[in-house]
C-alpha positions, 0 to 999 in steps of 0.5 A: 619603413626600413631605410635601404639605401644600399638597395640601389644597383651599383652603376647606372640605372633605369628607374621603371614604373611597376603601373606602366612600365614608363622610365623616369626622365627629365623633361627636354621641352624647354631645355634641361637645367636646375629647377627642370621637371620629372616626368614619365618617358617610353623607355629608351635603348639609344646611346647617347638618348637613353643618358636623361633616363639614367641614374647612379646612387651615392649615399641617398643622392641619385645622379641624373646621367645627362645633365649632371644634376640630382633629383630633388624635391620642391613646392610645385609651381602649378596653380592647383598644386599651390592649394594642395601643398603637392612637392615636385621631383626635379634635378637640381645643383648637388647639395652638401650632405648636411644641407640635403634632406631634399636630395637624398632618397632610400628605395625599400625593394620589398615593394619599391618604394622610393622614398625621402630619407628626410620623412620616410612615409613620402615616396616617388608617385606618379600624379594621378596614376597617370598611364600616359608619357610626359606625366609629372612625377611627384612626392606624395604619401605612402598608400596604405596597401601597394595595390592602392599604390601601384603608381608609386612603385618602382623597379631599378634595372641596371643599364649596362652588365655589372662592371668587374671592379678592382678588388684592390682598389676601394675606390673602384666603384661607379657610385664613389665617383658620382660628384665628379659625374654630378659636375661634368654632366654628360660630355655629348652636350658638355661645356656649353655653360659655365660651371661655377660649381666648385669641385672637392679636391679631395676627389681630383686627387684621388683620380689624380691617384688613379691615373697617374700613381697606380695607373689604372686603366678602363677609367671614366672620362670624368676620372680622366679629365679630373687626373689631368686638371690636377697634373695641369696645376701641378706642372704649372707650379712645378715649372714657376718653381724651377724658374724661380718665379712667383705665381701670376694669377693672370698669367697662370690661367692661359698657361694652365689651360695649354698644360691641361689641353696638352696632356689630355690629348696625351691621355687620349692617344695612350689610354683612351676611355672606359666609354670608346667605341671600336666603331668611332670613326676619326671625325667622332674621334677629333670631337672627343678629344676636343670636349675632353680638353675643354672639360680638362682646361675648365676643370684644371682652372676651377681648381686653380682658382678655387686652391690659389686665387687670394 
């Protein structure tokens, strides 16, 4: 099978059954975290509902937009399955590319075929051919014909409109922002956990870059809220400097988070997101703004921690 991973929409997707028209989803029964199932689900149209349905490519990885994590592949825990040696879809913590054969994947659009990169003749099936919602979505081996197969068919139908990138800019992508996506989540349930994740400073700086060099407007919150967790650091040093003092790790925390929350509301009020709504009334507003400081204080302290902590 020829790998074609750049098969993939650019932005965020449905990906739909050609057997019976369902969505991939996550399964929500029983909270959704690392290790939580893949299961069939009625399509939904609803924002912020349609977020668990929806998926975005970065080279082989695919990003679940409402909880941040990955699609991966495991030994399934059901007694049957123990015999069978069947493996699971669930989502899961972003690997590193290296340690990832389990999370990245190709879709062929001949037929569509999701597949593994790792063994390519292993692709997205929905166990049994199951026609109901809330069937579990499984790997399997590649039928011999597509007609055997048409559970494991698949049709990627992309969100929203295609968005008008920056020509000047190569980072202008929806797919190169994906592990800031991956680490944020969704922000309507965003920063009831902890995230102990460590975030790539490769990536904070080039949204730094963005919004605070080259001043693009219509950026994420993700973008956002990374730009400003490096602007927070980087005026908590500057000021420790001017003041001829050394850096307290005790101390700088409390102080970098009031710097982070400070300047997201700053970023808030003068540019806004890629996501507002002309609709939102002031109390949606203030909840906003509120889990975008909480977003950019944990992110600003993540960095800190992972950059200066002896």
């Amino acid at each position: 099978m020829t790998v074609e991973t750049d098969s993939f929409p650019v932005g965020y997707f449905y990906i739909i059954s050609k057997m019976n028209g369902m969505a991939m989803d996550i399964d929500k029964n029983d909270g959704v975290k690392a290790g939580t199932r893949i299961v069939t689900a009625l399509k939904e149209e609803r924002k912020p509902e349609r977020d668990s349905q929806l998926w975005i490519h970065q080279n082989g990885f695919l990003t679940n937009k409402f909880s941040g994590l990955v699609l991966d592949v495991g030994k399934s825990k059901k007694f049957i399955d123990i015999f069978t040696g069947h493996d699971h879809l669930y989502v899961d913590v972003m690997k590193h590319e290296e340690n990832a054969d389990d999370q990245r994947f190709g879709y062929s659009s001949e037929h569509g075929h999701i597949y593994t990169l790792s063994e390519t003749d292993q692709v997205v099936d929905i166990r049994k051919k199951e026609m109901e919602a809330g069937a579990t979505i499984m790997i399997y081996k590649k039928a011999e014909t597509p007609e055997k197969g048409i559970n494991q068919l698949w049709d990627l139908q992309l969100a929203d409109p295609p968005r008008v990138l920056d020509s000047s800019d190569d980072e202008e992508d929806d797919c190169k922002r994906a592990r800031l996506t991956a680490w944020f989540g969704n922000w309507f349930g965003w920063g009831h956990n902890e995230k102990n994740e460590v975030l790539q400073e490769k990536e904070l700086q080039k949204a730094h870059k963005k919004v605070y060099e080259k001043k693009k407007s219509h950026l994420s919150y993700e973008i956002i809220a990374g730009a400003v967790a490096v602007q927070a650091v980087k005026m908590y040093m500057e000021k420790q400097e001017e003041n001829g003092e050394e850096v307290r790790f005790k101390g700088a925390k409390e102080a970098i988070a009031a710097y982070a929350a400070k300047e997201m509301v700053k970023m808030f009020t003068e540019r806004g997101t890629d996501d507002d709504d002309d609709d939102e009334d002031e109390e949606q507003k203030e909840k906003k703004q509120s889990l975008l400081q909480k977003m950019a204080q944990s992110a600003a302290l993540n960095y800190f921690e992972t950059k200066y902590k002896n």
